[in-house]
N, C-alpha and C positions, 0 to 999 in steps of 0.2 A: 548779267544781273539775276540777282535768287532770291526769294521771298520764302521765310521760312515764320513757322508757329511753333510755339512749344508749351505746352500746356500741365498744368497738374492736376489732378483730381480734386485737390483741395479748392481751386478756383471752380469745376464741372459742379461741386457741390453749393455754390452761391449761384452759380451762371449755369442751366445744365447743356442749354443750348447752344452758345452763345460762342464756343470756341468753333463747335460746328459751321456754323452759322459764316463765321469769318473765312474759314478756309473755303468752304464754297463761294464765297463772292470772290476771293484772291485766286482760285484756280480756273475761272471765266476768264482772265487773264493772261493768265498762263502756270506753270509749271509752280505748285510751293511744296518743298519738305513741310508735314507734318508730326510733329512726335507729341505722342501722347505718353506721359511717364507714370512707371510704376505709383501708386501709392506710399510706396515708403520711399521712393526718388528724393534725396535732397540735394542732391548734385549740383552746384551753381554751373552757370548755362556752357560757361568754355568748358567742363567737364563732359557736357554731350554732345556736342556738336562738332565732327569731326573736321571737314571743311569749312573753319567758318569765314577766310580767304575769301569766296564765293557769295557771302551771306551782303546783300546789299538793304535789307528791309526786312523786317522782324518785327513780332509780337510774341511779347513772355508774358503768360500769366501763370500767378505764383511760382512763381521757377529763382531761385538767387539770386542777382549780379553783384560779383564782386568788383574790384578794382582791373584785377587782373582780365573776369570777362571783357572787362573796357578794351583794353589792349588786346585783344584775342580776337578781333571781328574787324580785321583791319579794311575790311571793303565797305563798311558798312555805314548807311547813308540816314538814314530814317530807322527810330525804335517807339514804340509803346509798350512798357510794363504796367503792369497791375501787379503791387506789391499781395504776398498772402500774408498771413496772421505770424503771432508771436514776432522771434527775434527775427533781426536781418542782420550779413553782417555789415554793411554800411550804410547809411544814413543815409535816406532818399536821395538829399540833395547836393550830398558826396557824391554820387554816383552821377545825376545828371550833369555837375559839375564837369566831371571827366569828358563825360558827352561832349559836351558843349564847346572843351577843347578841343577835343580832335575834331569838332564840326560836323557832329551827328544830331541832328534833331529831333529832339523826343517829342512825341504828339502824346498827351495828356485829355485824357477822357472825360469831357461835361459830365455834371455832377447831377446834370437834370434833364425830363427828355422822355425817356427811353420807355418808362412805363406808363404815361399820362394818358393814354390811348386806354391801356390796361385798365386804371384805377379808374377812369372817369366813367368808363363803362358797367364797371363792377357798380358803381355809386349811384348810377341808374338804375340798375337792377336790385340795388339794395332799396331804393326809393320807391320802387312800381311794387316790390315784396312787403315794407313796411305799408302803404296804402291801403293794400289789400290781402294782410296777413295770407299771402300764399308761403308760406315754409310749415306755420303754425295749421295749417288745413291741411297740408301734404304729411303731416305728424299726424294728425289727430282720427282723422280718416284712418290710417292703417290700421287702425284696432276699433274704430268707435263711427256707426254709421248715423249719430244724428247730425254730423255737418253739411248730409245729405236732404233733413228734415226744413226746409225753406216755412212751414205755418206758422202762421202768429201764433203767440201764446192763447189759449182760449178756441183756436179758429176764429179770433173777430181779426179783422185786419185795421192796422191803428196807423195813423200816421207817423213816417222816421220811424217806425221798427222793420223787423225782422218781417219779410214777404218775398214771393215768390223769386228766387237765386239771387236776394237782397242779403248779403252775409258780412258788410263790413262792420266793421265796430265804431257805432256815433260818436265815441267818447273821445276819440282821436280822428285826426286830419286822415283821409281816405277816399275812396272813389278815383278818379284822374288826376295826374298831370295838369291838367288842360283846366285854366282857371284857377290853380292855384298860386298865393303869393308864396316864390321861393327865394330866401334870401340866403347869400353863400356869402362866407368872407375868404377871399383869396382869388384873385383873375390870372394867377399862374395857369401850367400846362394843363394842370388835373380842373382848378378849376373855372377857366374861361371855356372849355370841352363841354363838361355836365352842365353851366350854363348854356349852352347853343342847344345840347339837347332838352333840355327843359323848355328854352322858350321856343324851339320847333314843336314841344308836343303842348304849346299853346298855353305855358305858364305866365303868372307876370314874374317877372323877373330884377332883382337888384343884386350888384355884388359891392362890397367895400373892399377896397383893395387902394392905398396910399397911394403906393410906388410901383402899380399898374401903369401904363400909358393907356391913351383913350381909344385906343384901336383895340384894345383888349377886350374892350366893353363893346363897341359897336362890332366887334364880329361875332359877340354871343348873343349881341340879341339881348342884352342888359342895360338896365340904368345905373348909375352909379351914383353909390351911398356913400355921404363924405362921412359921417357919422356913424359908429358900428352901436350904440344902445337905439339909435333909431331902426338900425337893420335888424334889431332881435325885437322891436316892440310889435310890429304888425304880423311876422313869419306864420306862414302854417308850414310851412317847411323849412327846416335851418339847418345849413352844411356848412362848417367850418372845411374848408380845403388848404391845409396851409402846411409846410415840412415841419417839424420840431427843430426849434434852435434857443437858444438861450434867451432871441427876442421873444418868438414867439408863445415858450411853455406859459401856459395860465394866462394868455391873451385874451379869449374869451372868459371873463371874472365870474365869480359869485353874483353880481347887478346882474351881468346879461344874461344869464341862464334863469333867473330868478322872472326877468322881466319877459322870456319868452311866454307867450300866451297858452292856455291851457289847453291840452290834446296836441297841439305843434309834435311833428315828427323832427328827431332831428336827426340828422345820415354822418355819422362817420367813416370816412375811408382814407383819412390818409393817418391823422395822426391824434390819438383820444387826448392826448396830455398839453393841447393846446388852450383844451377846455381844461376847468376848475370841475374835475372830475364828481369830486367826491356832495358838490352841488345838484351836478347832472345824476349823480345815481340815487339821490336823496327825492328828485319830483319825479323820477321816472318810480320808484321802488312804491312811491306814495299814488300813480297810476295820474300823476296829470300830465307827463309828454310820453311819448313813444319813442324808440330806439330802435334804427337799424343801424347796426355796427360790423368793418369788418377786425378796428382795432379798438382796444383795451386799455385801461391804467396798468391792469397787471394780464401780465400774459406768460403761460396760457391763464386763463379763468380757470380759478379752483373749481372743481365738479361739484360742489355747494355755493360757489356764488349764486347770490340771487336776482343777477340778470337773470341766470340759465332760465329758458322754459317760461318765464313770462309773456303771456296773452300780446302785452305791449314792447315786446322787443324780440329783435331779429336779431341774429347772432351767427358771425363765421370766421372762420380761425386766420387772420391776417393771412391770407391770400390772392387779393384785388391786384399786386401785382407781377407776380411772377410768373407771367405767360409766356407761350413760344411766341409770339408776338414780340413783347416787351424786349426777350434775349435778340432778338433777331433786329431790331431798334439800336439795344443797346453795340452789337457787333458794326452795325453801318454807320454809327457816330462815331466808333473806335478810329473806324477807316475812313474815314470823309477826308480829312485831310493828308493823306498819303498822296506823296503823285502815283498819279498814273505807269501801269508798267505794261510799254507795247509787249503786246503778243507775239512770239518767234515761233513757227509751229514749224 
């Protein structure tokens, strides 16, 4: 029995770690060819692979399969591909069709998962930055020493102002975690996680989520909100957590962003187009919510948008989830269902 990888660069460039990542868990095991191909490599897979008699289990990403690969791996028992970009020349499920005759079992990659660790973490640290404008002080500072200047205006000290390493901004939600109402919509991976960490750092906490089950809710440490204009009218924090899908775009409406309360921070990190964008940049731009975001309507942001450099918004270039973490996630979900292969040493 041989377990083999075959990878293309054009997959390294979505996944960087992630083929690594497999072949190290598969060679704990035992013995796998690995081949890494050229960048201009279009070779469909019976083209490179010499032995493929031998090959009983396999992972292609971006690499061909034609008809003929089918027939070309006559040992072979178990596959997982990951189709790459433009043409192919057979139709997915042409191909697994073939499989499926000769009695090869394709194992097909969840579609969710793998970065929820990633994202949820990022969405914390987007929410503790937006509270207490650390991005916009880590900027301001490099050139300009009054972030440093803690005295009241005048030297009288007045109450809720500016005093001694008192530097948040009252006009928006700020200070801790801890005490704040955080309402989320979505008890999925990303966001049943940022829920458990918020109400561990002592939030109250609600999420709405339909077609949640109720264990979703009691492992983060959440109430749950059947109603989502109820879950935006009290917020001082408001995270949409939810994928983009045709249900979801503009789920959050024109009402709920309008009925959020004024200074409410609200955290984007997984998808800005679930919200009724062009709403949310309308009371943020007018300075009555704040914005930590790590996604966008449009991306990238023109270098004149007037998010950019706003007091009241945090801004980073959609990258919450493509960690070595997340790849390394994503590679052990690939393989979870493969059998096992004893070790012959």
């Amino acid at each position: 029995m041989k377990s083999m990888i075959v990878v293309h660069p054009d997959f390294d460039g979505a996944w960087p770690w992630a083929a690594d990542a497999l072949h190290q868990i598969w060679q704990e095991e035992g013995p796998v060819q690995f081949i890494r191909l050229a960048f201009n490599d279009r070779r469909p897979i019976s083209e490179i692979v010499a032995d493929a008699a031998a090959i009983t289990r396999m992972i292609v990403l971006h690499v061909p399969i034609t008809p003929d690969c089918v027939a070309h791996f006559t040992a072979l028992r178990e596959i997982a591909y990951v189709n790459g970009y433009g043409s192919k020349p057979v139709a997915d499920e042409d191909i697994q069709a073939l499989f499926q005759e000769r009695g090869v079992t394709r194992h097909q990659h969840r579609t969710e998962g793998f970065w929820g660790q990633s994202v949820s973490e990022y969405a914390l640290a987007l929410t503790l930055c937006g509270l207490r404008r650390i991005p916009q002080l880590h900027y301001q500072i490099l050139t300009d020493r009054r972030p440093w200047n803690y005295h009241p205006p005048e030297g009288i000290g007045r109450p809720g102002e500016r005093g001694s390493q008192y530097g948040d901004d009252t006009r928006f939600t700020n200070g801790t975690v801890a005490g704040k109402r955080v309402r989320i919509v979505g008890a999925g991976n990303i966001g049943s996680r940022y829920a458990s960490y918020v109400n561990m750092l002592g939030a109250d906490v609600a999420v709405w989520d339909p077609f949640a089950s109720e264990p979703s809710f009691h492992r983060a440490g959440a109430r749950r909100e059947w109603h989502l204009e109820r879950l935006a009218q009290d917020a001082e924090i408001f995270a949409p957590m939810l994928p983009l899908t045709d249900d979801t775009r503009g789920l959050i409406m024109a009402d709920h962003i309008r009925a959020l309360p004024s200074g409410c921070l609200v955290i984007l990190a997984t998808r800005a187009n679930i919200c009724h964008m062009p709403t949310l940049r309308e009371r943020v731009l007018a300075n009555e919510l704040a914005l930590a975001a790590d996604v966008f309507d449009i991306e990238p942001l023109p270098l004149d948008d007037p998010l950019l450099g706003r007091e009241n918004v945090v801004h980073t270039p959609h990258n919450a989830g493509r960690t070595r973490h997340a790849n390394q996630q994503w590679a052990q979900m690939l393989l979870a269902p493969f059998a096992p292969q004893r070790r012959v040493d």
